[in-house]
Structures are given as C-alpha cells and as structure tokens.
N, C-alpha and C positions, 0 to 999 in steps of 0.2 A: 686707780680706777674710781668712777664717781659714777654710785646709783642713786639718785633722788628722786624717791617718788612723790607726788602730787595727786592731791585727791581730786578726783572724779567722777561726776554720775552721766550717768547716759541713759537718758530715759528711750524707752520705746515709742513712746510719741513723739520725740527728738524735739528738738528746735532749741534756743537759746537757755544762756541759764536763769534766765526770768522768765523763759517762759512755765506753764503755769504744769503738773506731773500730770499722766492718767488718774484716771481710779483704780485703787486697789483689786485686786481679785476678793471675793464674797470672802465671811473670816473663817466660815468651815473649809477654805481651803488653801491651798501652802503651794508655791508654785518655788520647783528649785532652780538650780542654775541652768540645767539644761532645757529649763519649762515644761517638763511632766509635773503632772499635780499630782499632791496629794490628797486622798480622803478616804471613804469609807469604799474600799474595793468593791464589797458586798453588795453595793445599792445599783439601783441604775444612777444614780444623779452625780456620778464622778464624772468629772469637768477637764479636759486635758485645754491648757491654755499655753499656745507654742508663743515664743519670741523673736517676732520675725527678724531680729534685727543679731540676735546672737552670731558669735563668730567660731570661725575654729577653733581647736586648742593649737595653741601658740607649741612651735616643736625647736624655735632657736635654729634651725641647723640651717643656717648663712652668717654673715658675715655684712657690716657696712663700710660701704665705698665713699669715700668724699674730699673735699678738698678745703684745706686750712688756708685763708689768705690772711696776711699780713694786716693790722689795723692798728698797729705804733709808728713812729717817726722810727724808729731805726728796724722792722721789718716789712716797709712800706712795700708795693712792688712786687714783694715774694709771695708764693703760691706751693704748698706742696700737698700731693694727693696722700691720702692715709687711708688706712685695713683698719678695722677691729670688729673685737667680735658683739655679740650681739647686746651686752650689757656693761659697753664701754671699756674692759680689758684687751689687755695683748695687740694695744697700738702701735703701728708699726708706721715707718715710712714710707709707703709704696715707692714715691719719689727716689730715695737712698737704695733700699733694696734693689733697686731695678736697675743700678749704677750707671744711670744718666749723667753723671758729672764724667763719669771715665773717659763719654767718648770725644771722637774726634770730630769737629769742638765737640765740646761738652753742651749737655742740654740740660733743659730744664723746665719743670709746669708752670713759670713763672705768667707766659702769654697762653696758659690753656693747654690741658692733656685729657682726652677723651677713653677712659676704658669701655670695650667690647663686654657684654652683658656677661659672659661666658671667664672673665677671665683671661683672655687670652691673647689678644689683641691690644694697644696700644697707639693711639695718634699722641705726636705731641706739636703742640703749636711751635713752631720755633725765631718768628719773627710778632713785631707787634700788627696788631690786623690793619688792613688801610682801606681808603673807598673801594679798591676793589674784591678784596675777601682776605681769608687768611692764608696761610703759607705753612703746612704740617709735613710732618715724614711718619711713617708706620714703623711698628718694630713686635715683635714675637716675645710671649713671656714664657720661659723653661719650668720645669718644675721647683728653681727656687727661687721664681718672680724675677729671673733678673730679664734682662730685654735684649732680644737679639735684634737690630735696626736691619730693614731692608734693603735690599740692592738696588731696589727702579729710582730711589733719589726723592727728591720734593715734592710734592704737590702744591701748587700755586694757584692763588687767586680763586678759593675755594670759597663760597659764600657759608653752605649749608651742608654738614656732612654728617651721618648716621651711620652704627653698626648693625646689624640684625641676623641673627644668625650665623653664618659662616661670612656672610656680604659687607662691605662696606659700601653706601652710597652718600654720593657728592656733586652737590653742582658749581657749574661755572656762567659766569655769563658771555652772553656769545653777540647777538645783534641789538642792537638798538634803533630804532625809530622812536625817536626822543620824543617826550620822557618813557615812552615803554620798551620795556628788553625783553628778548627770551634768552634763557636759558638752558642749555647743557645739562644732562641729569646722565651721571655715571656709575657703572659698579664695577669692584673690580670683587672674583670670588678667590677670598685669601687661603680656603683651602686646600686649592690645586695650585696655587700662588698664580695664578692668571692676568694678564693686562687689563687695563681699564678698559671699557667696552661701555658705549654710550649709549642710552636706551629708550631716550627722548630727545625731545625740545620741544621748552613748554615756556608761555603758551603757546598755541601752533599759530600758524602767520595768519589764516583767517580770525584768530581769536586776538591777536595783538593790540588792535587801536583801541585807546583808552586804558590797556590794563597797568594799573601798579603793584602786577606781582614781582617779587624783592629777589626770590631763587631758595623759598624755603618747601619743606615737607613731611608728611610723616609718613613712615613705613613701619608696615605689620614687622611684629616679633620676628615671626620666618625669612622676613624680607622680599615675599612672595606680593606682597602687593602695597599700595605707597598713595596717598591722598594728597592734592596737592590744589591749592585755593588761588583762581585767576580772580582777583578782585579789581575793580573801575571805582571811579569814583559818585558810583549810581549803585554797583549788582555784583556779584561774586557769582563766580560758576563751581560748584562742587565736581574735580574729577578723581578717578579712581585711573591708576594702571594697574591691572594687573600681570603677574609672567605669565606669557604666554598668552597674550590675549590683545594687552596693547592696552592706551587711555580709549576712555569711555566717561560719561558724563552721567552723575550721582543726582544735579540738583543744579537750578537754575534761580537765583533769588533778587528780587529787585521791586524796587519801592511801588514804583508806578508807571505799568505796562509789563510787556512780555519780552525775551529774546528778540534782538534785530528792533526793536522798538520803546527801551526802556530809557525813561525820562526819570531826571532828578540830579540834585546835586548833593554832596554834603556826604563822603565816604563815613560807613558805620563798620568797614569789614576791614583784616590786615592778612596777608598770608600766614600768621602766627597766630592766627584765632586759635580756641581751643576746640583739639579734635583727637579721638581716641577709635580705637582699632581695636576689635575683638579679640581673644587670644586664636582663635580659629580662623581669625581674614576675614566673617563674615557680612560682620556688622558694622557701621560708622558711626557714632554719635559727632553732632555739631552744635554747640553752645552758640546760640546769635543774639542778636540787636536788630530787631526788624520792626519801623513803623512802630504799634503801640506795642510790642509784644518783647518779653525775655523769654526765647523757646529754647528747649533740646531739638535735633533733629536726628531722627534714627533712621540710616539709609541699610537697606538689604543688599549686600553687592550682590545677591545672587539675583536679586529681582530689581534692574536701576529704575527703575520706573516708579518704585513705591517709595516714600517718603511719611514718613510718622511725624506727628507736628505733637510735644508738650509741653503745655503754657506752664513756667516757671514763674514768672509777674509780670504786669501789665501795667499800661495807664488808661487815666480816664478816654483822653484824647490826647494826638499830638506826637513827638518824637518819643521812645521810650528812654532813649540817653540822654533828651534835655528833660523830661518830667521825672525821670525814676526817687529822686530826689526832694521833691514836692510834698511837705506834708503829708502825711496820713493815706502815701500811696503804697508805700511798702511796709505790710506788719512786721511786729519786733523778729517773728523766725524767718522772715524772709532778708536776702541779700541785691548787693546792686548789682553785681556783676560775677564772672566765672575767668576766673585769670590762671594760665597754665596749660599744659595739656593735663588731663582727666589719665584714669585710669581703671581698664576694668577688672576683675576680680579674676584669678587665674580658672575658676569655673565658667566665665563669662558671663553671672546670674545679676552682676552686681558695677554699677561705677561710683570709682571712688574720684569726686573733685575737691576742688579749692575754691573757696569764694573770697569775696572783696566787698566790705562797704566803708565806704570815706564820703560820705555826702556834709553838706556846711551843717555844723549844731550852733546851736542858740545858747548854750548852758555857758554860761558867764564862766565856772571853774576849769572848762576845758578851752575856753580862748584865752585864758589871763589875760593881758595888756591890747589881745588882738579883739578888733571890732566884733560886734556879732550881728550875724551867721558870720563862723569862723571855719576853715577846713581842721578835721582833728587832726592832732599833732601824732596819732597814730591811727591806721587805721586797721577796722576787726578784718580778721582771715578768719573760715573756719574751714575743715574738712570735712565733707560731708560724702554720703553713702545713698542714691536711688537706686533699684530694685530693675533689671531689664523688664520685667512685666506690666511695669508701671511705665515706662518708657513706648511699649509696645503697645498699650493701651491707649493711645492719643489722649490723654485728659489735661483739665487743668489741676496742677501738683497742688496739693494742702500740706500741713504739717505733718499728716501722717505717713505721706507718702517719703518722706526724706529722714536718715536720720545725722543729726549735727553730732558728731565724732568727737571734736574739742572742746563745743561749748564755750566758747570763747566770749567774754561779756565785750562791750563799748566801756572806749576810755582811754585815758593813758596811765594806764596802770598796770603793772607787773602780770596781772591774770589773764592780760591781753595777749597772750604770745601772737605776736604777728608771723604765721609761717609763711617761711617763702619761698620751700620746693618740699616734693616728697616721693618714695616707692613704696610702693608694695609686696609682702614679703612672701616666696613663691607656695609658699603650704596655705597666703590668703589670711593669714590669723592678725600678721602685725605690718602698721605703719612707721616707717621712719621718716622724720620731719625735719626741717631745719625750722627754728624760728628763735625769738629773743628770750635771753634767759630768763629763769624764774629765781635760780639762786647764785651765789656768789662763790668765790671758788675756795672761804673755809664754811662753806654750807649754809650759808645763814641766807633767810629770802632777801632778796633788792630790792630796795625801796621804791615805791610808785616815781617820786622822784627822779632819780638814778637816771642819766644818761643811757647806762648801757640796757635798759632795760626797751631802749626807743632803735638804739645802733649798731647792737650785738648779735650774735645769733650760734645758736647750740644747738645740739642734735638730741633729738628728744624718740622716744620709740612710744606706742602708744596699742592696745588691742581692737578689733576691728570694732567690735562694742562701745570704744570708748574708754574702758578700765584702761586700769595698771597703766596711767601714764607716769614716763619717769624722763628725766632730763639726764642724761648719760654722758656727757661731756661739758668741759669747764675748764675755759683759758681765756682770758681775757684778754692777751695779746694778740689773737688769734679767732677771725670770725668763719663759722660754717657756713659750707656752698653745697650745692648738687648734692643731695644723699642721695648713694643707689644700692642694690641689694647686692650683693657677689656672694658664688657659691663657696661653701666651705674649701673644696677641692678645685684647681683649675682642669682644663682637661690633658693637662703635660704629667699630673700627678702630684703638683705643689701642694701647700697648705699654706 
C-alpha cells in the first residue's frame, strides 16, 4: 500500500498558486474548520464567517475502479481493470477475479472493458476497434465478482456505448449522405434481461445536411434522459431526449444568423464537447467556444426554452480559440479551455470540471533548444468547483466565483500533475484523479527533470476543498486510466 501525501492550500478565493490569499478574518476573531467564529458570545459584535467552498467530511465508504495499462516493451498492449480500496489497499485484479481468461475463447481488457456504475454489469471489448466502431459482449458479476457472459452474442460496430442505471445504451451507424450519417441510438434494459430496442435516429433526416455528428452521447445517471450535440461546420443544435417524451431541442448556436439561415465556416464544436447532467435529469450545463466568448450554458430541461449564458473569458475582438492565447487576455486564474465531461455534485449545488491551458510561452527555460513562443512541453490541468447559483445567475465569472481544487502551478515540473480524468465520490467529500506522478516508488519526490513525471500517470485522491491530497498508487510499469467510484458492496452481495 502507498499513501503519500502532499501539501496543499485551497484558498477560498481559489485561483492558482500565485495567485495572491484573501484577507484574514479581524484578529478578535478565530474562524474554525467548519467556519463558525469564535469570540465574545456575550457581545452583539460576534461575526459568523461561513466557507463557501468547505466540503463534506470524507466517509471512505467506496472503493476505486480503474485500469492499469502497460507502458514497458514487454507489457505493451496489455490492459487490466483493478478494485482497491480507498487509500490504495486491498488491490485486486478485477480482470483475474472475474476469470476472463477461462472462457471460451478467453477474453480480456486488453482492447477496453467498461464497468456499470453499480457494480454489476460488465462490457468487454473483444476485438481491436476499426472505422466502424467496436465490437463487445456483456457478462454479469455474482457476488464473488466473477462474470457470468451473456447468451444474445456480440455487439458490433458499436461507436458510443454507456451504462446508467439498470440500462445500457449504444449507438450504431445507419445511413450516410456523405459526409453526414445518422445514427441508431439503442438500449437494451439488463434487468429483465430484455432485447435491444432502438429509441432513436439522430440526427433526424430534416437535420442531416451538413452535420458532423460522429454517434456520440451523454445520458443522465438514471438513464432516463440522454443529451446529444448535432454539430455543422457553422452551429451545433443542443437536443435532449427524454423517456417518454421523445427528442426535443435545448439550444440552437451559430456564429452568424439564425436556424435555416446560419453563415460561417471554421467548426469550433465536436459531439464530445464537454456536458454534464444533473443528478435529478434537470439541468444541462455546456462548456463552449462561441465568437469572443468562453461560456457555461445552463439549460432547464423542464423549461427548453430558457438558456443561462456565463462568461468564463473573453477576447477583446475576434475568434476566442484563435485569440485566447494572446497576451494579457487571460489572468493568471483564469484557463483556456474545459476538456472532459464536468461533473456535478451528488446534491446538484455544485460542478466539478477539468480545465486545460497550453498556450505558446516565451520563457527561454521552458523551450530549451525550441524557438520562442514555444508550446509547453506540459501542459497545467486543474480541477476546479463553480457554485449552481453562480451558474444560474448569468454573470460574468471572477475569481471568486470559482474555486481551483489542485492549484496546479505552469511548468514542467513535478508540481504540475497533469490530470487526465476524474469522479466523484457518492457522499461528495472526495475526488479521485488520474494524473503524473509526484513521487517515486521508494517514496522520494521525481525530479522536475524525470521523464515520467511528463508520461506517467497515478491515482491520486484529493478532498472537495482541496486538502489531504495524497498520491495512493505507484508502479512504474504500469500507467493509470479512467478512475471511477464503485460501491463497497455490488448488488449480488460481493465485496
């Protein structure tokens, strides 16, 4: 087992680790962890001073899901999914336990194995992927995780496929009117063990010319409703389906004019944009690149008509993906871009994202031999935390409104952990991260220097605040993928 922790502050005014703290609270008074003040009970002048950015207390009771690939010449290729528990102990191989090698053939996570949030559920890729999607089989986990594989056979040519709930949904691609296709959007419900049963085709044939949607989506937790981005190389359409209701249309965006009439070239949108789903179904945020603007967009499925617009950063003038970049347009706490999908808080008060900036620097020590403006040879990720009220408030976002989780400085250097996925843990208290390690595997830090410090990647856990971050795995052979939360108990009765 390996816990190493690493110091960390998280200010409440957040932003980067240069950026500059609050002011203290006045010195007649003591503000404790949970931000009730201290002072003189007796007076009127006692001062309760809350933290808006405080987390739960952390309760452990989960488990992390993820997957170990191969980063040596002799376990190149190979892929296996692993259990442990929440401070690095009691790893196991989900892969071996689940005695995938037994069957007829034998399988393996080597081309990809997807687990159901729940536990219980299991895809494993079983061919390598090709132009036309992948190729998986389903199997059941008992209560001592081994896998029972299903009777209906393959699934092929599957582009995009999600668990949610009891559901599993998958699309295919169906017609073509080159270069635009629509797709097939299927679920099948594994808990009555039911057939695939097709729910869509998207885009629909009046929305087809011009779109290069790919066959991707996201779908709410319950699986009750599913956001899916028809993007052009001008506009992107926001739609919603929900069950029992059918697709419906969230949001219509494009440079210059309106629907049936939008002009422009120069695609800024992908069907993998970043987009998150309340834990209730209700809300959509969308992360975009529109003209001068970096916005959130917060749609109300209950009301498709409203649309919340908040400015993240801007430019003076111009494209904001060709200017973002531009001297002195973006401050030191502000980011270029929002890569991933988001996540919101299991109260729904709260979204937790990923950001991105790699814009060219000038600093002579961070190009060595390359010209300058050089692209950094790493670039900052941080995780960061805005407020739904702030969201729902259309404003333009300041530092105060966001808080930076990581604190993640610019550089290539070891304090940079570049992360490159994360969940969140269902009590809300703790993240779990993948990014590049901070120490070595007999514990000593890695040097700024150090290769693996740019090509690596460990599993790190971290509190909603900021604190107690700790880097909890370390194998050098071996780089961290997809961390996800699993519950202590599956629902067969395993552990």
């Amino acid at each position: 087992m390996l816990i190493t922790a690493i110091a960390a502050t998280a200010l409440w005014g957040c932003g980067d680790a240069e950026d500059p703290a609050p002011a203290a609270p006045a010195d007649d008074v003591s503000v404790q962890e949970d931000g009730v003040v201290e002072g003189d009970a007796a007076t009127d002048t006692t001062t309760v001073v809350t933290n808006p950015w405080a987390s739960p207390d952390e309760t452990d009771a989960w488990r992390i899901l993820f997957n170990y690939r191969g980063r040596m010449p002799t376990n190149s290729g190979e892929n296996d999914l692993w259990l442990m528990d929440p401070w690095g102990s009691g790893k196991e191989s989900l892969t071996d336990l689940s005695g995938l090698k037994f069957e007829d053939p034998p399988l393996s996570c080597n081309y990809g194995c997807v687990i159901s949030p729940d536990l219980s559920w299991l895809a494993v890729v079983t061919e390598a992927p090709t132009a036309t999607g992948f190729t998986f089989e389903l199997g059941q986990f008992d209560e001592n995780l081994e896998i029972k594989m299903l009777k209906f056979g393959k699934l092929t040519d599957v582009v995009d496929f999600k668990f949610a709930g009891s559901r599993l949904f998958y699309s295919k691609k169906t017609e073509c009117d080159a270069p635009s296709c629509q797709y097939d959007v299927y679920v099948i419900d594994l808990a009555v063990g039911a057939a695939s049963t097709k729910i869509l085709t998207y885009p629909t044939a009046t929305e087809l010319e011009h779109s290069t949607y790919k066959g991707h989506f996201k779908v709410s937790r319950d699986g009750s409703k599913m956001v899916l981005l028809n993007t052009t190389i001008r506009s992107v359409t926001v739609n919603m389906w929900a069950d029992g209701t059918g697709l419906y249309e969230l949001d219509y965006i494009c440079k210059f004019g309106t629907k049936g009439n939008c002009a422009g070239t120069g695609s800024e949108y992908s069907d993998v944009d970043p987009v998150a789903i309340s834990p209730d179904g209700r809300y959509v945020v969308f992360f975009t690149y529109s003209d001068r603007w970096q916005r959130a967009r917060l749609y109300d499925t209950e009301n498709p008509g409203i649309v919340r617009l908040s400015v993240l950063a801007s430019v003076p003038s111009g494209s904001y993906l060709e200017h973002a970049c531009d001297g002195g347009v973006l401050d030191t706490w502000q980011w270029e871009r929002v890569i991933g999908d988001p996540v919101f808080t299991p109260d729904g008060t709260e979204v937790v994202f990923l950001t991105e900036s790699d814009c060219p620097t000038s600093d002579l020590s961070a190009c060595g031999d390359e010209p300058a403006p050089c692209l950094p040879k790493k670039a900052r990720t941080n995780l960061r935390r805005i407020k739904m009220d702030t969201l729902l408030s259309e404003k333009t976002i300041t530092q105060e409104d966001v808080l930076n989780v990581t604190a993640n400085p610019f550089g290539d250097v070891t304090d940079n952990k570049r992360v490159t996925g994360f969940d969140l843990t269902g009590d809300g208290a703790t993240i779990v991260f993948t990014a590049t390690p901070t120490f070595s595997q007999n514990n000593t830090p890695i040097a700024d220097g150090s290769a693996r410090q740019r090509n690596d990647r460990e599993i790190y856990r971290i509190k909603l605040d900021g604190t107690n971050l700790n880097q909890i795995s370390n194998d050098v052979e071996w780089q961290a993928e997809s961390p996800r939360i699993a519950p202590i108990q599956n629902p067969s009765g395993g552990i």
